[in-house]
Phi, psi and omega in degrees: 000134170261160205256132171262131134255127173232182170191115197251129156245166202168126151349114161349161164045034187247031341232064182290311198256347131008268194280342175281323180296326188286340196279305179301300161316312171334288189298295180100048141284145173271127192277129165225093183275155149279331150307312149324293192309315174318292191309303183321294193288342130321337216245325197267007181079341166330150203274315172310304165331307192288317154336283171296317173266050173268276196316304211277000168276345173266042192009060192233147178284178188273132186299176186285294195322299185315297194298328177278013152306286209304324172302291165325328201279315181306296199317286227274324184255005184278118183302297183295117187308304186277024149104225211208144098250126194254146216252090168106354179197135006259169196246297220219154172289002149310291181319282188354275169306344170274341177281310157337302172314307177270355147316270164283353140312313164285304106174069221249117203239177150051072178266148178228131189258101170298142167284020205312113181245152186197132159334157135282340173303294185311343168266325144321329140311268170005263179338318194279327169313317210288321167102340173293136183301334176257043168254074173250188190294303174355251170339306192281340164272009175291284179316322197275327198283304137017300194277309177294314192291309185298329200271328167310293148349312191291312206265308163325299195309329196254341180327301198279348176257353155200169204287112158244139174252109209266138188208108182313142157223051166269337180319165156307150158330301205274353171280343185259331173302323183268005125001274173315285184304326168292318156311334152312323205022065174278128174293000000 
């Protein structure tokens, strides 16, 4: 049986957790959304869990320190045998590195970064389609610039320390999962 780590990145609307919830069923990986985990780690009462929704009821976001607790708490309890994929972490390079850290702490090897790459026109179509009230042109070219000045940093940090597979994800859903998987090389 093979062992997954992945961590799928990517642009807003380039559909990471989409291909991350079909990989996670696929595989029978534990999908680790950091929107989830939140929720999880509240719900479960956990001291980190009560923290962040301390922070997101004053509508302020959750520090780097707080998400990476949580993550590193998931990781140290994740049940599932065929590995992780993670959704949405890490954001910024501090998160990188700290993760890197909980890597090799766990002695966690042979991590692979899906890339989801997409135009920015084209996403910005996407988005705008998609219909959400804060999805105007702005805002969403806020966020994509936003998405670059963080992301660069990260996929530098990590070039030289794990495998990243650059992946269109302008396709249809099931071309890009089957993408994935050939690259993958999933049976």
């Amino acid at each position: 049986m093979n062992k997954y780590y992945l961590i799928i990145f990517g642009p807003p609307g380039v559909g990471k957790g989409t291909q991350a919830e079909l990989l996670s069923s696929e595989l029978g990986l534990f999908h680790l959304s950091t929107g989830e985990v939140l929720r999880q780690a509240f719900e479960n009462g956990t001291e980190l869990g009560i923290k962040a929704n301390e922070i997101t009821q004053r509508g302020e976001l959750v520090p780097d320190d707080i998400m990476i607790g949580i993550v590193k708490e998931a990781l140290e309890h994740n049940k599932k045998e065929n590995g992780f994929i993670l959704d949405g972490f890490p954001r910024t390079y501090h998160q990188a590195v700290a993760l890197y850290e909980i890597f090799n702490g766990l002695n966690i090897k042979g991590i692979i970064i899906l890339h989801l790459i997409a135009d920015n026109e084209e996403i910005v179509r996407r988005l705008l389609n998609r219909g959400r009230s804060d999805d105007n042109e702005d805002t969403i070219k806020k966020r994509l610039l936003v998405y670059s000045d963080q992301t660069k940093p990260v996929l530098d940090f990590f070039k030289d320390k794990y495998t990243i597979l650059e992946i269109d994800g302008l396709d249809s859903i099931e071309e890009v999962n089957e993408k994935i998987a050939r690259i993958l090389k999933i049976n």
